[in-house]
C-alpha positions in Angstrom: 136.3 136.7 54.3 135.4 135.6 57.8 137.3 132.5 59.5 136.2 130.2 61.8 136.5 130.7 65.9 137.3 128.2 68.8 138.6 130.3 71.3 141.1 129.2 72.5 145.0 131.3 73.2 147.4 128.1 73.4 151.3 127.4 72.9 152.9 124.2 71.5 153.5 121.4 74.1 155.8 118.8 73.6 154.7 115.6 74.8 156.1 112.4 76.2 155.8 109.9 74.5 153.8 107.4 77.2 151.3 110.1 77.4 150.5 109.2 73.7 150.9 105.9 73.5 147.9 104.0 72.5 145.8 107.8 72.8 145.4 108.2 69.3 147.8 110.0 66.5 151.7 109.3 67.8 152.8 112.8 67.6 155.5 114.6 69.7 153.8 117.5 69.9 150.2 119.2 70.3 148.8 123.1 71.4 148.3 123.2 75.2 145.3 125.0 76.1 146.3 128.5 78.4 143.3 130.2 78.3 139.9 129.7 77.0 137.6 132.9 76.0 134.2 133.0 78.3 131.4 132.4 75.4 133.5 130.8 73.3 132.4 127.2 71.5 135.9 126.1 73.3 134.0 126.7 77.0 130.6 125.4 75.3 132.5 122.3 74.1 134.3 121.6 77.4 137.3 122.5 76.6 139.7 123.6 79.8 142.8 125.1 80.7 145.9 122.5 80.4 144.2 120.0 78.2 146.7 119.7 74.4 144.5 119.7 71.7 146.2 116.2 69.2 143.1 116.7 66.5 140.3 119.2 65.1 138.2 116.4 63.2 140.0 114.3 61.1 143.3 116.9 61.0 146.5 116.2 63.4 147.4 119.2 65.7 150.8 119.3 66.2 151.8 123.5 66.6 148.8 126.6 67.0 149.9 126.7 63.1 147.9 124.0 62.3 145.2 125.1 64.6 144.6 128.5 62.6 145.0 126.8 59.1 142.1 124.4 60.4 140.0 127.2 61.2 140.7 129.6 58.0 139.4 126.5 56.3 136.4 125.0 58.4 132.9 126.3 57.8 131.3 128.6 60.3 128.2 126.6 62.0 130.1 123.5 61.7 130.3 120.8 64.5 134.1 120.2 64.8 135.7 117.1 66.6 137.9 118.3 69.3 140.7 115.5 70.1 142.6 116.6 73.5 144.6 114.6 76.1 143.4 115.7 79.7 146.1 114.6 82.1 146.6 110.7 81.1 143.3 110.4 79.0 142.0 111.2 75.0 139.0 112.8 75.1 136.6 113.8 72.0 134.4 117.2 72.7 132.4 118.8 70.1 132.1 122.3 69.4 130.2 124.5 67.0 132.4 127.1 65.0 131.4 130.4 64.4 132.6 133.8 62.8 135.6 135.0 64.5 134.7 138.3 66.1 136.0 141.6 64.1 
């Protein structure tokens, strides 16, 4: 069975809490971005070294856990919400899955 891709390599941040405040989901934690993959939906989508990810659609991100259970669940081709704080701002990007390369 093939899983859906973002690529993305992150770690678990955790955050303070004034940089969540009033930014959406109150959670300590989220998966800071280190690298993203050239090609990827992540670099389609926007999404940049140092931004947390807080939220794939309507699913909280707190550890890279949640980030691969997301994706072994989410349907290839599917436009998924990306919620990440960038430096003091939430931001919402879009990306399109696909098949996780073999």
């Amino acid at each position: 069975m093939r899983r859906a891709y973002l690529g993305v390599a992150g770690e678990e941040r955790r955050l303070h809490p004034s940089v969540v405040r009033g930014r959406g989901p109150a959670v300590p934690t989220g998966v800071a971005v280190v690298n993203v993959l050239t090609g990827s939906p992540a670099e389609a989508a926007g999404v940049r070294p140092g931004d947390v990810i807080v939220a794939l659609d309507d699913t909280t991100v707190r550890t890279i856990d949640d980030v691969h259970r997301f994706l072994s669940r989410a349907p290839i081709g599917a436009d998924t919400q990306i919620g990440v704080l960038r430096g003091a701002e939430r931001i919402s990007l879009t990306a399109k899955l696909v098949a996780a390369p073999e």
